[in-house]
C-alpha positions, 0 to 999 in steps of 0.5 A: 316607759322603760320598764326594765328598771320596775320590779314587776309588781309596778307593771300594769296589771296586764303585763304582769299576767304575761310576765307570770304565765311566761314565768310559770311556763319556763319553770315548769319545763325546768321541771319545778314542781308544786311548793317548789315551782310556787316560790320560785314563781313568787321569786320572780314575780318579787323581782326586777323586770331586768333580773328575769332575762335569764328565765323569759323573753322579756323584751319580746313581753316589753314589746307587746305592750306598745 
């Protein structure tokens, strides 16, 4: 399936773990913090899979779900 297409809350529920700790991780070396850091996680986990490329590697998470 070509999940690049799905917003990430259609992801099966272990991608989406992965697609947040990932988020999560790359935010806070970005230096977001609390209340920040939380809505822009909760941005990214609203939002196509496509549209995180700039933030993670998402095709290197794709990849470790085949």
């Amino acid at each position: 399936m070509n999940y690049k297409a799905c917003d990430v809350c259609c992801l099966p529920e272990a991608l989406q773990t992965k697609v947040y700790k990932a988020v999560k991780r790359s935010l806070s070396a970005s230096g977001l913090v609390g209340e920040e850091l939380t809505e822009a996680i909760q941005n990214a986990m609203d939002s196509r899979v496509s549209d995180l490329s700039d933030t993670i590697n998402i095709t290197r998470l794709l990849r470790s779900v085949k």
